[in-house]
C-alpha positions, 0 to 999 in steps of 0.5 A, a space after each residue: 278559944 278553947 271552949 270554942 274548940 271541938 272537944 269531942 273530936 280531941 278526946 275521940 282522937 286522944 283514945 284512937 292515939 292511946 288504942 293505937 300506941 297499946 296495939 304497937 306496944 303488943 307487938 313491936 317495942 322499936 315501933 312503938 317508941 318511934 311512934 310515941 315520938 310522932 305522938 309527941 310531935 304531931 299533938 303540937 302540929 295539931 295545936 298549932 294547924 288548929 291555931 292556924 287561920 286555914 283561911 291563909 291556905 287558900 291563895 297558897 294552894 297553888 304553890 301547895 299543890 306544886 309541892 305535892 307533885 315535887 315530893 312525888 317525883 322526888 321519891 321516884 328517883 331519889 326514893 328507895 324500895 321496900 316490900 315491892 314498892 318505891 314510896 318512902 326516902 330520907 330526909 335528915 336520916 328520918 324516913 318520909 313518906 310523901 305519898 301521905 304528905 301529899 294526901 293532905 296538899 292535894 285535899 287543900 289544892 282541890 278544895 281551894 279551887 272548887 271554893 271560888 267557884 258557886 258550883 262544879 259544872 263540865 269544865 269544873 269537873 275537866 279541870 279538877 280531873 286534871 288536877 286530880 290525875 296527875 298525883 294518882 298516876 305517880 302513886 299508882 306508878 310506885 306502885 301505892 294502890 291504896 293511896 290511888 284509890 284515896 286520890 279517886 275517892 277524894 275526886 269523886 267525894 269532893 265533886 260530889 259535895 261541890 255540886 257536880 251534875 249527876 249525869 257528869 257523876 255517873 259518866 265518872 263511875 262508869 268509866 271508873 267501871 270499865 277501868 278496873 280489869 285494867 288495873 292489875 295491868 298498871 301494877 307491879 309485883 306483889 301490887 299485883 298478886 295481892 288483888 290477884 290473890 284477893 278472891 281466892 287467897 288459898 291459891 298461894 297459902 304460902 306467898 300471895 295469900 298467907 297475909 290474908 289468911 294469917 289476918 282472918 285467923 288472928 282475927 277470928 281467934 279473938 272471939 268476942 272478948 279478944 285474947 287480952 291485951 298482950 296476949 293474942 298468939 299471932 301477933 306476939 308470934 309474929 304470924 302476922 305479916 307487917 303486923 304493926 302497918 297493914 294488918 295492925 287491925 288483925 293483931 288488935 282483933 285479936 287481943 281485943 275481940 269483937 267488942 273491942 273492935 266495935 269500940 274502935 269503929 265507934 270511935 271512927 264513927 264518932 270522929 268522922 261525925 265530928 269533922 262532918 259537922 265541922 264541914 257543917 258549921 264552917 263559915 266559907 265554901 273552903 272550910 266545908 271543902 276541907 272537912 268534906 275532904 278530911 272526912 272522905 280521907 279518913 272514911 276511905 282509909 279506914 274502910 280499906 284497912 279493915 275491909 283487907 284485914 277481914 278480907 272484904 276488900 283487897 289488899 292495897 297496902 294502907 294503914 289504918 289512921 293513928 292505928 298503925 305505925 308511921 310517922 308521915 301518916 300519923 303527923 299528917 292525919 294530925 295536921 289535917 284534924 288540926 285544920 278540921 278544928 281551926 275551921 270550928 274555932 272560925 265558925 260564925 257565932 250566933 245567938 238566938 233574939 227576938 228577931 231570929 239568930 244574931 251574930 255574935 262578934 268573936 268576944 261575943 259581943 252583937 255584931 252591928 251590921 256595917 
């Protein structure tokens, strides 16, 4: 089975662990030793989502689904609030985030229900619209702006992969278009002053906008070769805000310049490869839907978190994935990987014959038609 296995995607994942682990490790000893054991925890959920047959998801999708809205509501009256927003809770003294424990659920749910279907037509795209809104709203309510947007990116890329017409595309995005000025007015607090203060951050130098500049300034001072590993001023500082979460991307800048920041997009780029060829050689429609799925989670994310800390995008409060601190995040871009192996180890195996491509049994032995 290991040789079966994508190993490019485990050494590529393995170097964005180590890179995140070092960039903690700059900046907050107590972060960094509560992620060395998410590291230790997530890398056996890794094994064993791989070992798992994903297969056995699809008819538990439902009852997945309906966990995800639990947890949703759940940290909306049982949560507690940190830096403007309701989104994490306790759990046997551990903190937990649901929202990112839902991102993977959710990716299941919708994958799961589009695989029975050949194609997504109108009531196909009704229906996972209905699926779709409901953990959006809860999120956005918190209010999380940055998982919201990951929800509307996984609609729209899943409706997308699965076929959905064109026009019924285009009517999404328009309406999606219309909504946006509407959106500082569904938001609360420092949700709101952060896109406010996205166009113009000088406005409030010393509130809404001092993450954005403090960020561009630690990463504009890293130069091209960084100012050395433990060594970049802004972080070790702490001019940073939230340095080990949102803007871990501005501390890694820093002390590792542009060409260390090249070789961290390279790695990204390198891994959402390999889930996209994942999706590429699954064996059944829910597989690709799950790749598919994973890999517009992780495309999303690491444009968003990026983008904010150079101030392309505005700040939605995400982290960049096996970066930034957080052990909900970091298990649950695990597990999901994981299920991105299991589909690898599940692919149909072939070899080529006189005949053309032959199926191969998993011992690899010819698979004799039935």
């Amino acid at each position: 089975m290991v040789r079966r296995a994508d190993l490019t995607q485990a050494l590529t994942l393995a170097a964005l662990v180590v890179l995140g682990l070092m960039t903690l490790f700059s900046t907050s000893r107590a972060d960094f030793a509560s992620q060395v054991g998410g590291v230790a925890a997530g890398l056996l959920l890794y094994v064993a989502a791989a070992a798992f047959d994903y297969r056995r998801l699809q008819p538990a999708a439902p009852y997945l689904y309906g966990l995800a809205l639990l947890l949703l509501i759940t940290v909306e009256v049982a949560g507690h609030t940190a830096y403007g927003a309701q989104r994490w809770m306790r759990v046997a003294g551990l903190q937990v985030e649901p929202s990112e424990i839902a991102k993977l659920l959710v990716l299941v749910a919708l994958a799961a229900f589009l695989a029975r279907r050949e194609t997504a037509g109108r009531r196909e795209v009704l229906m996972l619209g209905v699926l779709g809104l409901p953990p959006t709203l809860l999120v956005l309510y918190q209010p999380d702006l940055g998982t919201a947007i990951v929800f509307a990116s996984l609609l729209l890329g899943l409706l997308f992969l699965a076929g959905a017409p064109r026009l019924v595309l285009a009517s999404i995005l328009a309406g999606v278009a219309v909504a946006v000025p509407l959106l500082p007015h569904l938001l609360r607090g420092y949700q709101r002053q952060r896109l406010q203060i996205f166009l113009d951050p000088s406005q409030d130098p010393l509130g809404a906008g001092y993450n954005l500049i403090q960020a561009r300034i630690a990463v504009g001072s890293g130069g091209i070769f960084g100012q050395g590993w433990l060594h970049g001023l802004q972080g070790q500082l702490g001019y940073i805000p939230e340095r080990t979460s949102d803007f871990v991307f501005a501390v890694y800048a820093e002390e590792f310049g542009l060409l260390g920041s090249l070789l961290l997009l390279g790695l990204f780029t390198i891994l959402l490869y390999r889930v996209a060829r994942a999706a590429a050689v699954a064996p059944d429609r829910f597989g690709f839907l799950l790749c598919a799925g994973a890999a517009v989670i992780l495309f999303t994310q690491v444009v968003q978190n990026i983008g904010m800390n150079v101030g392309l995008t505005p700040i939605a409060g995400i982290p960049l994935p096996f970066i930034s601190h957080g052990r909900s995040a970091l298990l649950t871009y695990l597990v999901m990987l994981g299920l991105v192996q299991s589909v690898v180890l599940r692919r149909p195996l072939v070899s080529p014959g006189p005949a053309g491509r032959v199926p191969l049994t998993e011992s690899g032995t010819i698979r004799l038609p039935v």
